[in-house]
N, C-alpha and C positions, 0 to 999 in steps of 0.2 A: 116558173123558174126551173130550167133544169141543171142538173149539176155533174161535172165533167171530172175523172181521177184519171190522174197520170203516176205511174211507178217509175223511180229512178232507184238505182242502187249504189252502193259507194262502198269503201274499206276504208278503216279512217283511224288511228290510235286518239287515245286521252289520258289524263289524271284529273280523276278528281282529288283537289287539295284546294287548303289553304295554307298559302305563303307564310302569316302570321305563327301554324299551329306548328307544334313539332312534328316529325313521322310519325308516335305514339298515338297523339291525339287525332291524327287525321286517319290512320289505320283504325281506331277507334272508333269514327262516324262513317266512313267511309267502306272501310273493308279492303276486300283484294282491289276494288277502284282506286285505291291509292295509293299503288304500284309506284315507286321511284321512278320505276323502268319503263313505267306504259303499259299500257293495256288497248289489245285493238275489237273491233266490232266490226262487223257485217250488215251494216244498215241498207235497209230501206223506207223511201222516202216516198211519202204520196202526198203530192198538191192536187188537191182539190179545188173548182173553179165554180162557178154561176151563173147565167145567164140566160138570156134571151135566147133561143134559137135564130139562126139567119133564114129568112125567106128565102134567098138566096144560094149561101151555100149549104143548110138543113145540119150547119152547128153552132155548138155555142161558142167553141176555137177550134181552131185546127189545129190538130194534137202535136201535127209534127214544129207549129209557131211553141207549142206550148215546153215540148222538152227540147229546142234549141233553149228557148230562157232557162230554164232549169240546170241544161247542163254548162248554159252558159255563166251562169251566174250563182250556180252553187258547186254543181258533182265539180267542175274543172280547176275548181278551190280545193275540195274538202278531199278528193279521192285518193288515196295511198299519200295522204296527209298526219301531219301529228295537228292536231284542231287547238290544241293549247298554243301552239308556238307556229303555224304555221297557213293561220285562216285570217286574212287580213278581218273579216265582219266577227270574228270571235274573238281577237286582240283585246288582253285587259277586263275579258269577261269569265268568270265559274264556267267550266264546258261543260255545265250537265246537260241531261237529255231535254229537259225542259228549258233551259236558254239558248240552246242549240235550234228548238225549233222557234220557237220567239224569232229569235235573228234571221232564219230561213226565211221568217213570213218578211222582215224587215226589207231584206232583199228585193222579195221577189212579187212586194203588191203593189207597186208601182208599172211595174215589166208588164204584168198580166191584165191592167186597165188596158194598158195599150194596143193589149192584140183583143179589146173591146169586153173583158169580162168581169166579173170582183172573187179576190181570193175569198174561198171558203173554209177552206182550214188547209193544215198542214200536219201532216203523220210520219213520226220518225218509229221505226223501229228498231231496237237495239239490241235483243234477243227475242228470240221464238216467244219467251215470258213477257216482257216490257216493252211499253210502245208509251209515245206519250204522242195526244194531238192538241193542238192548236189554233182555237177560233178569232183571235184578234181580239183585240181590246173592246 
């Protein structure tokens, strides 16, 4: 098995909140995340893939099939986006870093069987400090 990483990068604001709490309380669990105003990030994204090698072509995808899906099916969502109000796959869901990548993988494991491989994880970075990944259920 070998295993294939593609870097994409995005700009993206959020809030963390809950609806239900007041400003207090959500400033309270949350912090400066739960900015009224938003708050944005400089992410980067790495899908990671698996597979067979091709006898044929000597990969396991070709990179360029692999960040058309990516940028098809996430960056051209999420890029100089608000991901609370304006990511059709994050509608109705907490934008944290961790349900963010969850739903990337939602995306995008179906895309990537297609151009013959299986998602291996998904890596969102959100500052230099925190990153969170993602192996599927």
């Amino acid at each position: 098995m070998v295993y294939v990483t593609r870097r994409e990068r995005f700009n993206a604001a959020h809030r963390l909140f809950k609806a239900e709490w007041s400003d207090e309380k959500n400033y309270e669990v949350f912090g400066k995340c739960s900015n009224p105003n938003w708050h944005g990030h400089n992410y980067e994204l790495f899908v990671t893939v698996k597979g067979k090698v091709s006898g044929e072509t000597g990969f396991v995808v070709n990179l360029k099939d692999l960040s058309r899906i990516i940028r098809e099916h996430i960056i051209s969502k999420v890029d100089h986006k608000n991901l609370n109000i304006e990511v059709d796959f994050l509608q109705d869901k907490f934008v944290s870093t961790e349900i963010i990548v969850k739903s990337i993988w939602e995306q995008l494991e179906h895309q990537v069987k297609l151009l013959g491989a299986q998602l291996h994880c998904i890596k969102l970075t959100e500052t230099e400090n925190n990153y969170v990944e993602y192996y599927g259920e």
